[in-house]
N, CA and C of each residue as an Amber inpcrd file, in Angstrom:
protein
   132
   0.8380000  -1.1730000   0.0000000   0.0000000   0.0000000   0.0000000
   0.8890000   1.2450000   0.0000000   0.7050000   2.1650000  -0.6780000
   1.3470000   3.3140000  -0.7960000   0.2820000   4.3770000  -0.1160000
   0.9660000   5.2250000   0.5240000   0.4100000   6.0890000   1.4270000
   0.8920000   7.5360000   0.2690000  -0.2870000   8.9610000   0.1260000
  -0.0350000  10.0240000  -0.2040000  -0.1680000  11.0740000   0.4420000
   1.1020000  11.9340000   0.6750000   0.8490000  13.0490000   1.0460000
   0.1090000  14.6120000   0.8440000  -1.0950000  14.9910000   1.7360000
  -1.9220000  15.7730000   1.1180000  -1.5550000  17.0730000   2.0190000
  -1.2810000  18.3790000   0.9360000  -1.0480000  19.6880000   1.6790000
  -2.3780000  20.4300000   1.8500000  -2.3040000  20.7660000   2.8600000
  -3.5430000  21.6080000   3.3180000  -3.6420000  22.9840000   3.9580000
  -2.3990000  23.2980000   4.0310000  -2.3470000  24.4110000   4.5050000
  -1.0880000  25.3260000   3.4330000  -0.6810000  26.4370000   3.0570000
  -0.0030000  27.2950000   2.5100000   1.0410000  26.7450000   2.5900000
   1.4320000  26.7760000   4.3390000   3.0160000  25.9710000   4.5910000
   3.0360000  24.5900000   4.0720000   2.1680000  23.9630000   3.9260000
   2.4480000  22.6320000   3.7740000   2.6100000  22.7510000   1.6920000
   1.6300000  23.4150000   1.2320000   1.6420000  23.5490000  -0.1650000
   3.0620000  23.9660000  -0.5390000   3.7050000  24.4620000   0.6220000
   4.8810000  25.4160000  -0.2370000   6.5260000  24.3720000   0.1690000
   6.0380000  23.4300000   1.3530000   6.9990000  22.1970000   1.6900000
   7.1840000  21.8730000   0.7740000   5.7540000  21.2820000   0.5090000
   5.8690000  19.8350000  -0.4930000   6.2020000  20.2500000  -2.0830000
   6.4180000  21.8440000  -2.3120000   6.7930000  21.9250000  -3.9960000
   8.2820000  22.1830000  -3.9050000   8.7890000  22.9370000  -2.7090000
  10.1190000  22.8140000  -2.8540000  10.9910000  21.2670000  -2.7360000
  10.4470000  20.2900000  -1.7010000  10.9990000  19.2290000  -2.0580000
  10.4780000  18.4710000  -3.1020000   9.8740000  18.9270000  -4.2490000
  10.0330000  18.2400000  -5.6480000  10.4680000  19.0320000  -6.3210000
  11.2640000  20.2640000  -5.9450000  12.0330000  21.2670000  -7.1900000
  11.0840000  21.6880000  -7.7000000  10.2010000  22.2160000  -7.1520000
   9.1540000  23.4820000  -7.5380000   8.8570000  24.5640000  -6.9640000
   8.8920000  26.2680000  -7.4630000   8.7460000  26.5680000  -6.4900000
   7.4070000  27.2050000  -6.8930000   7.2210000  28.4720000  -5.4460000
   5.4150000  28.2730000  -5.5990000   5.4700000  30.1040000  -6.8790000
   4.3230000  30.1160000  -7.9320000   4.4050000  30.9450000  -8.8560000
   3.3110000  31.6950000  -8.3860000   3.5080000  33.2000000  -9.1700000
   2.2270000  33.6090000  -9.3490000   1.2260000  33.3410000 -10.0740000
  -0.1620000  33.7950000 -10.2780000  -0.9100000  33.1810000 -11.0420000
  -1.1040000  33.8650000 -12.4820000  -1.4310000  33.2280000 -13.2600000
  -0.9970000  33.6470000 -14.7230000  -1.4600000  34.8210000 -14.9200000
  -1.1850000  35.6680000 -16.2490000  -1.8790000  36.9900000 -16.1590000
  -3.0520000  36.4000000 -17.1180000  -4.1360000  37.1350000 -16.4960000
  -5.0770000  37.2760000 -18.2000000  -4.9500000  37.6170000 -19.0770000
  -5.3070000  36.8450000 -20.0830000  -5.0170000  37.3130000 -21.9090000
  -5.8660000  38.5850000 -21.8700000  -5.6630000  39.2350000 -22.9150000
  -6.3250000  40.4930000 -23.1320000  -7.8550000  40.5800000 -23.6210000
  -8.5640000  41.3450000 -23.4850000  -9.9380000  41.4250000 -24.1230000
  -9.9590000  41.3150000 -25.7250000 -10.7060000  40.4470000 -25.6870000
 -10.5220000  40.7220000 -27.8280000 -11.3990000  41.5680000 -28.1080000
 -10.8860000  41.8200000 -29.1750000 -11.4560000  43.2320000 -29.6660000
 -12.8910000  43.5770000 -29.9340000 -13.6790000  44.5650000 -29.8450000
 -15.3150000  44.7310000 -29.1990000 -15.9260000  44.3910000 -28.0220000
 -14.8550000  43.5410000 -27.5470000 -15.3060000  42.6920000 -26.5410000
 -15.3340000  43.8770000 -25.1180000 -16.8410000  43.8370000 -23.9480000
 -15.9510000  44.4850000 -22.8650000 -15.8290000  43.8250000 -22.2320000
 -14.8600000  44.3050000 -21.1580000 -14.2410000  43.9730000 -20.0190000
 -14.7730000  44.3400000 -18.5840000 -15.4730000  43.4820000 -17.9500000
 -16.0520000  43.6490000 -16.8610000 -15.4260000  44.1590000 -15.6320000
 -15.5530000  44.6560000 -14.1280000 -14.3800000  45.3440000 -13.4310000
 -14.5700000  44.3240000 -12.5000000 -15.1380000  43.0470000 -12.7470000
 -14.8910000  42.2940000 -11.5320000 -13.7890000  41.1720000 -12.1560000
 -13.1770000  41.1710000 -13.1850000 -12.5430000  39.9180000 -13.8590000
 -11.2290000  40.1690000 -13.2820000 -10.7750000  38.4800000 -13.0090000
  -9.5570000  38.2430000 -12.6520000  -8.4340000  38.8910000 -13.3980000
């Protein structure tokens, strides 16, 4: 039986990516509005 480790907290999310050589990123930017298109002021 193999047992998995689950992060649940920030610290634990940010343990478990540095010991697999990851580190923690920001989140992507949004692509831009296409054109005509609007842009709402609540969008990520």
């Amino acid at each position: 039986m193999r047992w998995v480790e689950a992060a649940t907290t920030p610290d634990a999310i940010a343990r478990l990516l540095t010991k697999h050589g990851l580190a923690p990123r920001a989140p992507p930017k949004c692509p831009p509005p296409l054109a005509l298109q609007f842009e709402l002021p609540f969008t990520v």
